[in-house]
MIDO-795646 format. One record per atom (N, C-alpha, C, O): residue in one letter; x, y, z. Coordinates in pm, whole numbers, plus 50000, padded with zeros to 5 digits. Layout:
REM MIDO-795646
AXYZ...
***
This chain:
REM MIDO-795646
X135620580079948X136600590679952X136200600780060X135130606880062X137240601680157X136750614580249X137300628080222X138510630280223X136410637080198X137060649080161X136840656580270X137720665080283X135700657080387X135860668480511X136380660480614X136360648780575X136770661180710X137200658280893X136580669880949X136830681780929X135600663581032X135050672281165X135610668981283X135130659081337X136560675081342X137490673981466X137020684581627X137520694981669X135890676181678X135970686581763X136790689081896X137080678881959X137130699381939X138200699882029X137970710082140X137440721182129X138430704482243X138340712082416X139460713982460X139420716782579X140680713782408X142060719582446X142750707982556X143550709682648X141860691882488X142370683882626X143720675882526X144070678382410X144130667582605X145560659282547X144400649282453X144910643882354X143060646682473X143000635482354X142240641182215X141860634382119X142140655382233X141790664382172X143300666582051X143460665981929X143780668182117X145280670581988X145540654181967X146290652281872X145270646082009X145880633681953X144660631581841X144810624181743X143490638581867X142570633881732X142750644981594X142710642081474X142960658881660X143760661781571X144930658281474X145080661781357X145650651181547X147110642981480X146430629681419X147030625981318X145760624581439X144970619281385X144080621881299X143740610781258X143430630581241X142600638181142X143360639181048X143130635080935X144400644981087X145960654580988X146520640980950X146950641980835X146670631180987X146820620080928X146360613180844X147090608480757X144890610480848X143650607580726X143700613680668X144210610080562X143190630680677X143240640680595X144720642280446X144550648280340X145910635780484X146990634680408X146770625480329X147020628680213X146270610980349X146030606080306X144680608880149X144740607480027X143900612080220X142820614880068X142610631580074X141500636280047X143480638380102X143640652880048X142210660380063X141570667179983X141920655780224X140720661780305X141140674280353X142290678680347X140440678180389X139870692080491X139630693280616X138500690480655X140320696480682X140100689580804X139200704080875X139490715180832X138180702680979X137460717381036X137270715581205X136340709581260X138230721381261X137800720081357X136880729781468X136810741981454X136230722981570X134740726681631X135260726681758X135660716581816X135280741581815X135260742781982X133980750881998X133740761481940X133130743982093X132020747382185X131960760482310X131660757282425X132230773882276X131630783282402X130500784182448X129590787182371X130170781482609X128990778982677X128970798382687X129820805182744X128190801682640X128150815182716X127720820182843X126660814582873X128070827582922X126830829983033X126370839883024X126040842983139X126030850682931X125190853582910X124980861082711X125740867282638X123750856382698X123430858582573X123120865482461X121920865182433X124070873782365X123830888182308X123190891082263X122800881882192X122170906282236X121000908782260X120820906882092X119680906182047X121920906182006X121350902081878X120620887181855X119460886481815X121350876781882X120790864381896X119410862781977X118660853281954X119100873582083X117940868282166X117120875482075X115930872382064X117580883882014X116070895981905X115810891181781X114860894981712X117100878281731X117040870281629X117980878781530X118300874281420X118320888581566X118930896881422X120460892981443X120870895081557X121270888081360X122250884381336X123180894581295X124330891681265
***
C-alpha cells in the first residue's frame, strides 16, 4: 500500500507530467502526494552558518 509520493520538481514539462502522474497513483490508494523543489542559494544565512535555526 502506498500512502506517501515524493514528487520532486524543477518547473520543467516532465516535472508536471510526474506530477499528473503521482495525482494519479496517489487516487488510486488515497496517498499523499509531497512535493520537493531544490533552491541553490548563493549566499548562506547567517542563522544556518551559526547553526541556530
Amino acid at each position: 500500500m502506498i500512502k506517501k509520493i515524493l514528487v520532486p520538481v524543477d518547473g520543467s514539462e516532465h516535472a508536471s507530467k510526474a506530477i499528473e502522474f503521482a495525482v494519479n497513483i496517489a487516487r488510486q490508494y488515497d496517498a499523499t502526494i509531497h512535493l520537493l523543489h531544490v533552491v541553490a542559494l548563493t549566499k548562506i544565512p547567517e542563522g544556518i552558518k551559526s547553526g541556530v535555526w
